[in-house]
C-alpha positions in Angstrom: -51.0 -1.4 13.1 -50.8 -2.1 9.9 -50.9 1.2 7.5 -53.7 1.8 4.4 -51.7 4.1 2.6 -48.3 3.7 1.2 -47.5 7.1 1.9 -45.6 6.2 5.4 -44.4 3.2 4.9 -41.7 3.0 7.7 -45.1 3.2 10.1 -47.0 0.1 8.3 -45.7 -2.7 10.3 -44.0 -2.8 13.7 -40.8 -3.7 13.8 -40.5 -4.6 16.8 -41.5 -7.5 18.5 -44.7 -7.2 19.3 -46.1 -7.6 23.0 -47.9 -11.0 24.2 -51.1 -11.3 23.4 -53.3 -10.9 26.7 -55.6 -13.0 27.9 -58.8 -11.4 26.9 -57.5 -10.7 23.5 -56.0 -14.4 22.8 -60.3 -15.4 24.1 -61.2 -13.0 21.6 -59.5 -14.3 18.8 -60.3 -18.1 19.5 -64.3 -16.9 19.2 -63.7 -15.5 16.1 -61.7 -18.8 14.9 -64.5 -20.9 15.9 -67.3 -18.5 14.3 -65.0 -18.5 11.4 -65.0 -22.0 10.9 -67.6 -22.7 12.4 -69.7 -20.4 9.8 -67.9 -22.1 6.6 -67.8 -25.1 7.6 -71.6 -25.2 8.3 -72.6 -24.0 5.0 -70.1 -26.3 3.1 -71.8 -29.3 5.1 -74.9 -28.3 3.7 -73.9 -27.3 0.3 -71.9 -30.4 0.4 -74.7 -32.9 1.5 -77.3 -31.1 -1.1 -74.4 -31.3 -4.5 -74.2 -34.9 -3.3 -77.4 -35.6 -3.5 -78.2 -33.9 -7.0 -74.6 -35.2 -8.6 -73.0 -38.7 -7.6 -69.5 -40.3 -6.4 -67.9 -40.1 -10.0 -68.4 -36.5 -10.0 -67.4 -36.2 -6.6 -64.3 -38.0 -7.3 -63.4 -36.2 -10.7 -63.2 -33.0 -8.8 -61.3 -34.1 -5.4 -58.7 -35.6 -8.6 -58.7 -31.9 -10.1 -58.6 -30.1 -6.5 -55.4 -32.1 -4.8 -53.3 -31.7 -8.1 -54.1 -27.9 -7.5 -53.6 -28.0 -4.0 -50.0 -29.3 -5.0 -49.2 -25.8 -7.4 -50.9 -23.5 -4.3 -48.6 -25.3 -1.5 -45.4 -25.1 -4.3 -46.4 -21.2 -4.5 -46.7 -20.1 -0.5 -43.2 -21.5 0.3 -44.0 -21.5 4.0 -44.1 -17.5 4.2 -47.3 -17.5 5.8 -45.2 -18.6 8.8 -43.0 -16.7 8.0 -44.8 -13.9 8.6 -47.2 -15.1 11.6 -44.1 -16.3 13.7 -41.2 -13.8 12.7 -40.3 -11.5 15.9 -39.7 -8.6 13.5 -41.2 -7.7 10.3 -40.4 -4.9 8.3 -42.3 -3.0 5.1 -39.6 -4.5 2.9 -40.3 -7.9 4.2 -43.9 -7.8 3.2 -43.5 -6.1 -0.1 -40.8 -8.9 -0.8 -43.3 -11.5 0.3 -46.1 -10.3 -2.1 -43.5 -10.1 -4.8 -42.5 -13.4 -4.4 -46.3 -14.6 -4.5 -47.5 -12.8 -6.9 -44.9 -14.2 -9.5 -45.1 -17.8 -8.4 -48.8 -17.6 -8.8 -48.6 -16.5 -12.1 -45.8 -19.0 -13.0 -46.9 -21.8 -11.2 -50.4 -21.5 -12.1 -49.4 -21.7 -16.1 -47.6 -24.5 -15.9 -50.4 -25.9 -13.4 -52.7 -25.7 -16.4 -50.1 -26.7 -19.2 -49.7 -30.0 -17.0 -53.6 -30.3 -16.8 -52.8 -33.3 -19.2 -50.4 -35.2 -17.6 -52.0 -35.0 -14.4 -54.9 -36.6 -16.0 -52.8 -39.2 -18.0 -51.0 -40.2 -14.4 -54.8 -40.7 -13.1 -55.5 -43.0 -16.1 -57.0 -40.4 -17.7 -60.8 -40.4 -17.4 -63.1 -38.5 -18.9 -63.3 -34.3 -18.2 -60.0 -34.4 -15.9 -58.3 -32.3 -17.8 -61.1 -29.9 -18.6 -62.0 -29.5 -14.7 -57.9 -29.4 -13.7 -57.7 -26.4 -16.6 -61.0 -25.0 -15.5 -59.8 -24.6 -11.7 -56.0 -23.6 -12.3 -57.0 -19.5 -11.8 -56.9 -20.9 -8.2 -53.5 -20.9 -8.3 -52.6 -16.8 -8.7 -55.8 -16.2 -6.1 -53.4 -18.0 -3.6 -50.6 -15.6 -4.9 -52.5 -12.7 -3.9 -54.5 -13.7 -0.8 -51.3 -15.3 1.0 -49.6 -12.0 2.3 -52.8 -10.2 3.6 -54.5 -13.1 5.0 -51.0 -13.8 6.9 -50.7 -10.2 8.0 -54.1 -10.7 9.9 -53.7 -13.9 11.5 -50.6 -12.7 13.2 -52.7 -9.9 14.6 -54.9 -11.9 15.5 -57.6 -10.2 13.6 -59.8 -13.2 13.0 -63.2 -11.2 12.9 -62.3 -9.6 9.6 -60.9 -13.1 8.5 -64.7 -14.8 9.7 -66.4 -12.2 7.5 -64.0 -13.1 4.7 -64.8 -16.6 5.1 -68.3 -16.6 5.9 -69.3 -14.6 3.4 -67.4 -16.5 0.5 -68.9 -19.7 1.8 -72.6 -18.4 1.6 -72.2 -17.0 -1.8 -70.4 -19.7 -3.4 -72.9 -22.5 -2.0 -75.4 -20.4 -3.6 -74.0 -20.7 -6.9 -72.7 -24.4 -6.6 -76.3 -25.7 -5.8 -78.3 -23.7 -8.5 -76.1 -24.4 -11.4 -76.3 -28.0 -9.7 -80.1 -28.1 -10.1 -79.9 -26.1 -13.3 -78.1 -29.5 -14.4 -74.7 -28.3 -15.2 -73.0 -31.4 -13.4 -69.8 -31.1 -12.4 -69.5 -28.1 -13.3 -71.2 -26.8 -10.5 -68.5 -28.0 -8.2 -65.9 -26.6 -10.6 -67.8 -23.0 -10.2 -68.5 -23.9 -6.5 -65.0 -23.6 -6.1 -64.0 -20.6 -7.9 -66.6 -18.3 -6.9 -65.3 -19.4 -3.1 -62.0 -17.8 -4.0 -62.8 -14.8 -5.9 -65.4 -13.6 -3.1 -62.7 -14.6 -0.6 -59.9 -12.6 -2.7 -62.4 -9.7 -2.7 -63.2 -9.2 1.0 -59.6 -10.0 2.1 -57.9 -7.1 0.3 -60.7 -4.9 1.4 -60.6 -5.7 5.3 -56.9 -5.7 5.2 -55.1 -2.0 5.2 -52.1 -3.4 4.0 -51.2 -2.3 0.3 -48.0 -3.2 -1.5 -45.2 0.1 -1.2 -42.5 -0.6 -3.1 -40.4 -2.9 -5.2 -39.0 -6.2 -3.4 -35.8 -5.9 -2.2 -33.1 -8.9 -2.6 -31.9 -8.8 1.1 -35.6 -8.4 2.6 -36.2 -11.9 0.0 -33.6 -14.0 1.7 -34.1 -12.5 5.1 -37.7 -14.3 5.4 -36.3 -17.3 3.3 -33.8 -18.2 6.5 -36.9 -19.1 7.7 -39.4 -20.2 5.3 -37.4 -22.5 4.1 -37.7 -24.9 6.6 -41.3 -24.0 6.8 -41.7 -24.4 3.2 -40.3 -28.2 3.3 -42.9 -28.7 6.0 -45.7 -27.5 4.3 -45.2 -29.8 1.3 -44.7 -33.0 3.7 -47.7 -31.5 4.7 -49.4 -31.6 1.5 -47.7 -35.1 0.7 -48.6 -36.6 3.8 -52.4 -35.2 3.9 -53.3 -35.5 0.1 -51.7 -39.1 -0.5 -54.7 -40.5 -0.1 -56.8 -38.9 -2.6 -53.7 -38.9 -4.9 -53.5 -43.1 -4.8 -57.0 -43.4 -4.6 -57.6 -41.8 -7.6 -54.7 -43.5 -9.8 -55.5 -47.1 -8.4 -59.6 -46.9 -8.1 -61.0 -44.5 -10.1 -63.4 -41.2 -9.6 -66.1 -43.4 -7.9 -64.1 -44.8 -5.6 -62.5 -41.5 -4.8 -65.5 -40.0 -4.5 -66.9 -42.3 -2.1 -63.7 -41.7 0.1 -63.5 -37.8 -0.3 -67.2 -37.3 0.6 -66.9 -40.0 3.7 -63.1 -38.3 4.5 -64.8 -34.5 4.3 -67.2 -34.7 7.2 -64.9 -35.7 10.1 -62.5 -33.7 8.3 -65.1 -30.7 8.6 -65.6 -31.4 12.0 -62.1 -31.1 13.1 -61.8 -28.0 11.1 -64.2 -26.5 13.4 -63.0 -27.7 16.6 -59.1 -27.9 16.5 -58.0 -26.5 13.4 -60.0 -23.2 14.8 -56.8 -23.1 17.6 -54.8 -23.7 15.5 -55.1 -20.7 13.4 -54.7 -18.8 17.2 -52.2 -21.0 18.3 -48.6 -20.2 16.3 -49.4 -16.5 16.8 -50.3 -16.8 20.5 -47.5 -19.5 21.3 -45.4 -17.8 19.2 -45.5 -15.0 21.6 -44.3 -17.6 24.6 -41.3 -19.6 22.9 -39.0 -17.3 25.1 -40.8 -19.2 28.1 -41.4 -22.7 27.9 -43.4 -23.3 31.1 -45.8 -21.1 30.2 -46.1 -22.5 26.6 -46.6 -25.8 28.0 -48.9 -24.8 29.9 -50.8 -22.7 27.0 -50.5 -25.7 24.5 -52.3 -28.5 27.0 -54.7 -26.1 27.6 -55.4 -25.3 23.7 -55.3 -29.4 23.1 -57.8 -29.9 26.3 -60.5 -27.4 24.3 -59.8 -28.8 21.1 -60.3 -32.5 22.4 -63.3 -31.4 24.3 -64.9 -29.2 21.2 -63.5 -32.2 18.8 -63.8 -35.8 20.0 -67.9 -35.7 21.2 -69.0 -34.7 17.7 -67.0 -37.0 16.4 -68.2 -39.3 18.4 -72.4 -38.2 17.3 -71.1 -38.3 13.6 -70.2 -42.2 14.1 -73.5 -43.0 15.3 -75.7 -40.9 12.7 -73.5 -42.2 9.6 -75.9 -44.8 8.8 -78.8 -42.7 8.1 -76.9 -39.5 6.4 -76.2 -42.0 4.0 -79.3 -42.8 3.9 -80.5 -39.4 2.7 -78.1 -39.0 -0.1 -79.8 -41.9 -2.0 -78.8 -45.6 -3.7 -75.8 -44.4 -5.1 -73.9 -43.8 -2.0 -75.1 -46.8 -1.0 -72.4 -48.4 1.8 -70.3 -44.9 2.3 -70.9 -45.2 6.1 -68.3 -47.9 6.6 -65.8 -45.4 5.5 -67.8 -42.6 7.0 -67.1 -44.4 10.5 -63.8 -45.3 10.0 -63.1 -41.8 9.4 -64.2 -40.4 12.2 -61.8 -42.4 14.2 -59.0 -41.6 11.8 -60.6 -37.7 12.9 -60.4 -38.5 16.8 -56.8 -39.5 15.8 -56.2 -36.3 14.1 -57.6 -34.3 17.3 -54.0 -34.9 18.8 -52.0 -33.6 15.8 -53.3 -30.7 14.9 -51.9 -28.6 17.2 -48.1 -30.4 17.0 -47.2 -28.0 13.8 -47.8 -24.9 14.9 -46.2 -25.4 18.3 -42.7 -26.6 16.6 -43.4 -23.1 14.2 -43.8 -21.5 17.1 -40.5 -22.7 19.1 -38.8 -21.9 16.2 -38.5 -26.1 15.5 -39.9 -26.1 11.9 -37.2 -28.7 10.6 -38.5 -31.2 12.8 -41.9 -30.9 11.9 -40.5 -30.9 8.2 -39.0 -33.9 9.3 -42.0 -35.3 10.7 -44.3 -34.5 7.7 -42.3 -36.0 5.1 -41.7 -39.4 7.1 -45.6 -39.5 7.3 -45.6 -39.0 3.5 -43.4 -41.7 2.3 -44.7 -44.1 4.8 -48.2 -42.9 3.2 -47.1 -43.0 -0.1 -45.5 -46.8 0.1 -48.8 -48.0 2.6 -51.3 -47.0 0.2 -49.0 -47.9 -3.1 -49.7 -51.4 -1.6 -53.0 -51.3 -0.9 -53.8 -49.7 -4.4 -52.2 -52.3 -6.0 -53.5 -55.6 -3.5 -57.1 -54.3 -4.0 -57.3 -52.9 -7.6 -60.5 -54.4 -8.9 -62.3 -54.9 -5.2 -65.9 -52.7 -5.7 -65.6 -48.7 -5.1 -67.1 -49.2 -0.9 -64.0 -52.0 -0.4 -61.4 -49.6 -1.7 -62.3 -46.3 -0.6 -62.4 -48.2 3.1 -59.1 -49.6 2.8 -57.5 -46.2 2.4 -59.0 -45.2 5.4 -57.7 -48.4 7.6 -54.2 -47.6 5.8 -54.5 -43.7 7.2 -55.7 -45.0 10.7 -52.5 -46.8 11.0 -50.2 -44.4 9.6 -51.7 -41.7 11.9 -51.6 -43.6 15.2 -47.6 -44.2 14.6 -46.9 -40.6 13.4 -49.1 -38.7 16.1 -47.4 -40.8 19.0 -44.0 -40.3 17.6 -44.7 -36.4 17.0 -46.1 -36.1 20.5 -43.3 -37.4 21.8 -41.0 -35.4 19.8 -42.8 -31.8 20.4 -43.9 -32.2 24.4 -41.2 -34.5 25.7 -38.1 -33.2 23.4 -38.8 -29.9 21.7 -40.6 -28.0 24.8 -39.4 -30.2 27.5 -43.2 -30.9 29.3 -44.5 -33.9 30.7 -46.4 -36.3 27.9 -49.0 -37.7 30.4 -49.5 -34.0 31.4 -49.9 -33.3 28.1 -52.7 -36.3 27.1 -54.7 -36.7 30.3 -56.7 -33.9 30.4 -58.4 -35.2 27.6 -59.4 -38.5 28.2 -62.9 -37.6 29.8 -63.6 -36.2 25.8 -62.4 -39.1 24.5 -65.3 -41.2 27.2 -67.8 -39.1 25.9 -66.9 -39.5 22.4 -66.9 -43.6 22.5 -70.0 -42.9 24.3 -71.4 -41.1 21.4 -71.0 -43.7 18.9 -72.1 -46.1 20.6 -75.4 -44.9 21.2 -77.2 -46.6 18.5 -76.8 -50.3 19.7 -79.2 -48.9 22.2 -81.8 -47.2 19.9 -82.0 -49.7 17.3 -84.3 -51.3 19.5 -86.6 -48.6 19.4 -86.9 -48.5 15.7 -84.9 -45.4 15.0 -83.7 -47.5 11.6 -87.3 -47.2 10.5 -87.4 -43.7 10.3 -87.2 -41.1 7.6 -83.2 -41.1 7.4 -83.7 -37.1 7.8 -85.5 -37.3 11.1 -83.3 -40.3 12.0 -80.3 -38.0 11.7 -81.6 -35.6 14.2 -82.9 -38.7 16.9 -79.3 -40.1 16.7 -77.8 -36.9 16.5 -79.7 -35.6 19.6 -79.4 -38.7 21.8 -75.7 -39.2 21.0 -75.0 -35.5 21.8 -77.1 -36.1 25.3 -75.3 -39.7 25.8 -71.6 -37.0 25.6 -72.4 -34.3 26.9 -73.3 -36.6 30.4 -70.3 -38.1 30.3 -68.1 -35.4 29.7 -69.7 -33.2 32.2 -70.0 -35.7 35.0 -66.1 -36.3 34.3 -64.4 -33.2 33.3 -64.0 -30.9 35.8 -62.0 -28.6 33.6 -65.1 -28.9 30.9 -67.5 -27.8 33.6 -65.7 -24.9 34.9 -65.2 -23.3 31.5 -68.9 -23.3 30.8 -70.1 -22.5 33.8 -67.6 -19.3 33.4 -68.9 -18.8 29.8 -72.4 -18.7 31.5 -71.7 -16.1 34.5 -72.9 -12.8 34.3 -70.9 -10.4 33.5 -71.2 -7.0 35.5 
């Protein structure tokens, strides 16, 4: 356990390596992953849906131009150490206090010369109006990433994801409280701006107050380079991480404009919500509890396919039901957003695509393989960056809908290439399993998903168009989840025994 006081500080981390996680435990901490994410991610959808409907695309798009260039400084800044610390067998005091030193300083650095490049970002991005007000505005983010990054890691790795859910939760409630009433006070953009800040202070709050952990003692050199060995590679893979997942706000933003970006980020944020809740929930308990099998790759095989079957299960369905209500959530956001459901759809298959790659990184972390996922990232990242330089320039000028949804055919095709080439690499090469074993226990998700979305060539006969787009979302949403949930039950045998083992009594 982790000590609260720095009085014994040889007593405040294990270091030793600690035991594998059991059974009940790992269940324990996937719950609290899903309520965790499940929790934000509901409330952003919400908050989202209600700032889009007060505020429009350009404002939309200003911000997600302000947010990624941030999201650049706060990936520069964490160096791969949350890894680091998740993965690393044994971990010392002196490794910790080095990691927070490290953090703490780069947040402070990095941040100022995030906000003294405010300008150029906005000048690269053809400088429309307010960029680099909102960019100055939202550069604080940078040092709260300093100081959340050690604490937060220090919890995942013991799995502790109850205190992170009320962390999360609880920042996500407050700050979707302030975003939508300065929003209907009529601050503008500026409600997203403050949307976003009050997420992290209230975040930065709870953290250090659920975690025990305090700072000791000055960072020692050796204790610095000793988690570098590793973060390193970690560190290269988490900016061909950021590269490869943020190219396509970047382009869209210096080759279309805020509209169009905003068009793409809001149709690009649902399925991306969606997986959030479904896989990227495991994945948050996957590097700690694989990390706890690299020694036996039978059993991590084993673990992994089973983590991808419940993500594909929890994931590709409501992807699927997303698909088929996209025409009336549009709807309800109003004439502005007028044609965002052809992106919105495309989207979500560029999400069911994503399903099979989110759990890729954290098993080559967890092997101890994080130069081939660097390797992996990055080669996704250049081909993004030179696919979508193309497209920028070939459909400069088209109208905002045109552009936003050729970015999202570009990231279709670069994902299908790069998740078949990283499967391949981390089942077949890196842990030695079979592929097919790997892939096939998903498929009846994957039925009840193309199920799902297709469910509305059979109610448009019944006049479901016709109705208030609110009350169509629910009729599409509850017939498409009916239309998945038959299929994947009445094919997934796997599916069926884990709920009915959720729903047994327990004596």
């Amino acid at each position: 356990m982790v000590s609260a006081t720095p009085d014994a500080p040889t007593e405040s981390v294990p270091t030793e390596s600690p035991p594998a996680p059991s059974r009940g435990r790992i269940r324990s901490a996937i719950g609290w992953s899903y309520l965790l994410t499940a929790g934000r991610v509901g409330s952003s959808i919400v908050v989202t849906f209600l700032l889009a409907k007060l505020l429009g695309p350009n404002e939309f798009g200003l911000v997600a131009m302000a947010t990624v260039f941030i999201t650049i400084a706060q990936t520069i800044i964490q160096q791969g150490l949350v890894s680091a610390i998740v993965q690393r067998d044994k971990l010392t005091p002196e490794h910790l206090d080095a990691a927070f030193g490290v953090t703490l300083l780069a947040g402070l650095g990095v941040g100022a010369l995030t906000a003294l490049l405010s300008p150029v970002w906005a000048f690269v991005n053809r400088s429309p109006d307010g960029l680099t007000e909102v960019c100055l505005a939202l550069s604080p983010l940078v040092l709260l990433q300093g100081l959340a990054i050690v604490p937060e890691a220090l919890l995942r790795r013991d799995l502790q994801f109850r205190s992170v859910a009320i962390r999360t939760l609880l920042a996500a409630a407050i700050s979707g409280v302030v975003g939508i009433s300065l929003a209907l006070a009529g601050a503008g953009i500026w409600a997203l701006v403050a949307q976003q800040l009050a997420t992290s202070v209230v975040s930065l709050i709870v953290l250090w107050t659920v975690c025990p952990w305090r700072p000791s003692r000055r960072p020692r050199l050796g204790a610095i380079r000793d988690l570098w060995a590793f973060s390193a590679h970690s560190a290269n893979a988490g900016l061909g991480l950021m590269l490869s997942s943020k190219a396509d706000i970047i382009f869209t933003g210096i080759f279309f404009g805020p509209a169009a970006t905003g068009i793409y980020r809001l149709a690009a944020r649902l399925p991306d919500m969606l997986v959030d809740v479904t896989v990227r929930s495991l994945q948050q308990v996957a590097l700690p509890s694989l990390s706890r099998l690299q020694a036996e790759r039978e059993a991590f095989a084993t673990h992994l396919t089973k983590l991808q079957h419940l993500g594909a299960i929890a994931g590709l369905p409501v992807l699927g039901v997303l698909t088929a209500t996209a025409t009336p959530l549009v709807g309800f956001l109003g004439p502005e957003w007028a044609g965002t459901e052809i992106p919105l759809r495309l989207l979500c298959l560029f999400g069911v695509i994503n399903v099979y790659g989110v759990l890729l990184g954290p098993a080559l972390q967890a092997i101890g393989q994080p130069a081939k996922l660097a390797a992996i990232l990055w080669t996704r990242g250049i081909l993004g960056v030179a696919t979508l330089a193309a497209v920028g320039t070939l459909l400069n000028g088209r109208d905002d809908v045109t552009e936003a949804s050729a970015v999202a055919i570009a990231g279709i095709g670069m994902q299908l290439v790069v998740n078949a080439v990283s499967i391949w690499v981390t089942v077949r090469k890196a842990i030695g399993a079979s592929v097919v074993r790997f892939l096939v226990p998903t498929l009846p998700a994957l039925l009840a998903a193309a199920g799902a979305a297709l469910t509305p060539l059979a109610t448009d006969r019944l006049g479901v168009n016709d109705l208030h787009p609110l009350l169509g979302v629910f009729v599409l949403g509850a017939a498409a989840g009916l239309v998945a949930a038959t299929l994947l039950l009445s094919t997934d045998a796997r599916a069926r025994r884990l709920i009915l083992t959720r729903l047994r009594p327990t004596r």
